[in-house]
C-alpha positions, 0 to 999 in steps of 0.5 A, spaced: 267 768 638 271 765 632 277 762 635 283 762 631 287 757 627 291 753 630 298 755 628 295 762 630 294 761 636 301 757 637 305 763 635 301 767 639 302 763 646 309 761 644 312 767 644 316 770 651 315 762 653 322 757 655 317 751 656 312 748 654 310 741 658 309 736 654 310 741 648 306 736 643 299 737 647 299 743 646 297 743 638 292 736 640 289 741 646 288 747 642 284 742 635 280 740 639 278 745 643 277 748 635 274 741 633 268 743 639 268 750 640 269 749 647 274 754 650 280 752 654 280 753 661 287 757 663 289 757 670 294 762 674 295 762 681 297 767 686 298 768 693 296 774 695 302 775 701 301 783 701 306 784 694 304 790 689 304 788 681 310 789 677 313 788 671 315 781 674 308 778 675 305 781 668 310 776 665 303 769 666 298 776 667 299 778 659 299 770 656 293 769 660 290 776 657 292 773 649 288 767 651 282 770 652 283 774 647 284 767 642 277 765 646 279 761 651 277 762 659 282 766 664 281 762 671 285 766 677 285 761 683 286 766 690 290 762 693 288 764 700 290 757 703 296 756 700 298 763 703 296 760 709 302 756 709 307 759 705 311 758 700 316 754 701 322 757 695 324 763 700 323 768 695 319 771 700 325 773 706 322 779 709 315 774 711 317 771 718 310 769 721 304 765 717 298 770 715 293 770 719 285 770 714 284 778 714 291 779 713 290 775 706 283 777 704 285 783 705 291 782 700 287 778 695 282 785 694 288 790 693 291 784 689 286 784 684 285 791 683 291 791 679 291 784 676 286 789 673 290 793 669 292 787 665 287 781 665 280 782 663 277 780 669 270 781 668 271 774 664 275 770 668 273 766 674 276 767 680 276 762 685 279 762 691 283 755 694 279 755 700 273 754 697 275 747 697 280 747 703 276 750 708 271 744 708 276 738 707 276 733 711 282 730 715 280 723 712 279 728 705 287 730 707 289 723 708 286 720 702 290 727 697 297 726 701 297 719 700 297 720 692 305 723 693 311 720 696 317 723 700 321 721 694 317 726 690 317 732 694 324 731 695 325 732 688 322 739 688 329 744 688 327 747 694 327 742 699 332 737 695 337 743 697 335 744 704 335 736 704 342 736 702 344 742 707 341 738 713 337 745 713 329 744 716 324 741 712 317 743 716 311 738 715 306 743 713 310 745 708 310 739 703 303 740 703 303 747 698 307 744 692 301 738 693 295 744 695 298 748 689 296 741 684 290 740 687 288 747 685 288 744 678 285 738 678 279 743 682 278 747 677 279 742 670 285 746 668 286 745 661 292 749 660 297 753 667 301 758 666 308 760 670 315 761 671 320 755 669 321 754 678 314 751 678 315 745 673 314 741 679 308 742 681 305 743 674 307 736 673 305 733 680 297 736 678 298 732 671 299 726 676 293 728 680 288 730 674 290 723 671 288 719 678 281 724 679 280 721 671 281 728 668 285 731 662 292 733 664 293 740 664 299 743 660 305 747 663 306 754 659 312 756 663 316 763 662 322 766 663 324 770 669 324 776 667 330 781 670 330 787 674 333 794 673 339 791 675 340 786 669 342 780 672 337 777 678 330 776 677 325 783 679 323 783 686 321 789 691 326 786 696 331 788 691 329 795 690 330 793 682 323 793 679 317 797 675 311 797 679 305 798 674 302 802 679 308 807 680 306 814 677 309 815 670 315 819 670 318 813 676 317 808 671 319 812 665 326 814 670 327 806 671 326 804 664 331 809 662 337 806 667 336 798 664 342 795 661 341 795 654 343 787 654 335 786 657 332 790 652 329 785 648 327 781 653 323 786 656 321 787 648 318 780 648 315 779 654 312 785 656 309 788 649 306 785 644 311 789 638 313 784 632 319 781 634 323 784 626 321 791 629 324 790 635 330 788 631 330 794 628 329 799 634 335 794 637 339 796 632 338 803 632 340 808 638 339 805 645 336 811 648 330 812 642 329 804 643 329 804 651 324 811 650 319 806 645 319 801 650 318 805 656 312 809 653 309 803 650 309 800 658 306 805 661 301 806 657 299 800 658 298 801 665 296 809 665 293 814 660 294 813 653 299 819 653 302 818 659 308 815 657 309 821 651 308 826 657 313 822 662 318 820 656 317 829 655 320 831 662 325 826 663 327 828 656 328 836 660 329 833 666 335 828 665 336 827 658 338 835 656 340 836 664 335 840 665 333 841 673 326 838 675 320 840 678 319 837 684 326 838 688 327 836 694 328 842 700 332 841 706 332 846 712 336 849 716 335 854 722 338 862 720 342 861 728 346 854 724 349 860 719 356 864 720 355 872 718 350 869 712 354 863 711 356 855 712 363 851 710 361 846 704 363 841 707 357 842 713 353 844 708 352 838 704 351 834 711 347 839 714 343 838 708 344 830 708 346 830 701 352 827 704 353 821 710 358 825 713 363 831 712 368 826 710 364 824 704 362 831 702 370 833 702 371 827 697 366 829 692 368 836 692 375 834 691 372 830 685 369 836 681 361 833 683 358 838 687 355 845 685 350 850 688 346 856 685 341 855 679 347 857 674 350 851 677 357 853 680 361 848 682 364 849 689 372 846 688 374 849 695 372 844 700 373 849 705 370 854 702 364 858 706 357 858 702 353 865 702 346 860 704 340 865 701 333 862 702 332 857 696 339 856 694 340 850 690 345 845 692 346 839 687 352 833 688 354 828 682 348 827 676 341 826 681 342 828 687 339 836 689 336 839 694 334 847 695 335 850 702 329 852 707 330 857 713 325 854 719 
């Protein structure tokens, strides 16, 4: 295919971006590979530890995406050494213990299952680092680390903390930074793509490209997109993010508690929407604009309609206080009951809508727990509830459960 012009394609890759590392490459790259119609060769990089994909990671994902839709060649390297070794950042706190093989092959598989959904990957080479450093030799080792000093390595973030913490440095882990650069120089990248953290190692491939007598590689670096909590980056581990293979309607339900000042970061950097319309959408009420956003997403990710049909039921469900279809049920035995009856208070912790009776007592005292279909309120924290067979109970906004007899 054609590829476009130059200043085209610098608009297209520029958008969402914090950094581009040297920033005056990229137009020189991107004219050559004009002048000589060969694509340029795009590299992201993974390590498949058993995450799922969430809005997070489609941030590099989609700038891979609008390269190959410029003409250029999407190259994923599976880093299923690298995993081996572990990310030294920490990011991964719940991983304890080094991966074994399977576990990562295995990881990789479901890993790319999903990259699916936003990469084209019957047009991308996949590669997996092990190709090369499963065969290495130790002199072959030797001869690679011998290209980077200590100095180096200690000026990475991570272990410049740890240095000056006095915390452990281990051995094996000094090796990721220089495996992740040798990646590029494996694979001739042109052009690699990340978050603003990997700076050190885009630099450190430039380094070892340079030595092996290839072009340097271009850093193309994102922001970190924040989670639904609006301030620390998305993350499984801080419950705050959008999975792109959650259902429709849990995504359309996260979207819709963002805090409105996050909103056109998640405009830029998940949708391709001209940056004046969103301004427009910005600008007016941020109900609608966080609904456009929602649909727009999930769309991309799900069925044309899915995200009108979830936008529609969380409309009934919780935009106009509706009761949802899919309740929740608790269940109690008939010999619990008094004469057909429990006292409130026990009530909502039998049915663990509350922790504790004191708990429930509070929120009775507050005004925030109704019971029946028409939603009474219950305003006596001693009173005693007729209990029928599928009674509704609800506590504050989202909370509710109807009861089962066993």
């Amino acid at each position: 295919m054609p590829f476009p012009s130059v200043d085209e394609q610098v608009a297209i890759i520029r958008r969402g971006i914090e950094k581009i590392v040297p920033e005056q490459e990229l137009a020189e790259r991107l004219a050559q590979s004009l002048k000589t119609e060969t694509p340029l060769r795009v590299k992201y990089g993974i390590d498949p530890t058993g995450i799922d994909v969430h809005l997070g990671h489609t941030v590099p994902l989609r700038k891979m995406r609008q390269f190959q839709e410029l003409g250029h060649q999407a190259v994923i390297i599976i880093g299923n050494y690298t995993a081996l070794v572990g990310d030294p950042s920490g990011r991964d706190e719940a991983r304890k213990k080094r991966l074994t093989e399977e576990d990562v092959e295995r990881n990789a598989r479901d890993y790319l299952a999903q990259v699916g959904k936003v990469v084209d990957l019957s047009k991308a080479e996949i590669h997996r680092n092990g190709d090369w450093f499963g065969p290495m030799s130790f002199a072959a080792l030797l001869e690679l680390c011998s290209k980077v000093t200590v100095a180096q390595l200690l000026t990475r973030d991570d272990f410049a903390k740890r240095y000056k913490e006095e915390r452990p440095i281990f051995l094996h882990e000094c090796l990721y930074p220089i495996m992740q650069a040798y990646d590029s120089v494996q694979i001739k990248a042109d052009v690699e793509l990340g978050g603003t953290e990997q700076l050190y190692t885009f630099m450190l491939a430039r380094d070892l490209q340079r030595d092996a007598g290839l072009p340097p590689q271009i850093g193309v670096m994102s922001p970190i997109l924040v989670g639904t909590d609006g301030t620390r980056r998305m993350g499984k581990s801080l419950d705050n993010y959008i999975g792109i293979a959650d259902e429709p309607f849990e995504m359309m339900k996260k979207f819709m508690q963002l805090p409105d000042a996050v909103m056109r970061m998640y405009y830029e950097l998940l949708t391709d929407l001209p940056l004046d319309q969103v301004d427009a959408l910005l600008a007016g009420h941020p109900k609608e604009a966080k609904i456009h956003l929602a649909t727009t997403v999930i769309d991309q990710y799900h069925s044309a309609d899915s995200g009108e049909t979830a936008a529609a039921r969380w409309q009934s469900e919780i935009g106009e206080g509706a009761l949802p279809s899919d309740i929740p049920e608790a269940f109690l035995h008939r010999s619990q009951l008094t004469e057909g009856k429990m006292q409130a208070g026990i009530l909502l912790k039998e049915t663990e809508l509350c922790s504790s009776t004191s708990e429930a007592m509070r929120l009775i005292g507050q005004g925030a727990v109704y019971v029946g279909d028409e939603l009474r309120r219950v305003v006596d924290r001693k009173e005693e509830i007729i209990i029928d067979d599928g009674l509704l109970i609800k506590v504050g906004k989202k909370k509710m459960c109807r009861v089962r007899f066993m």
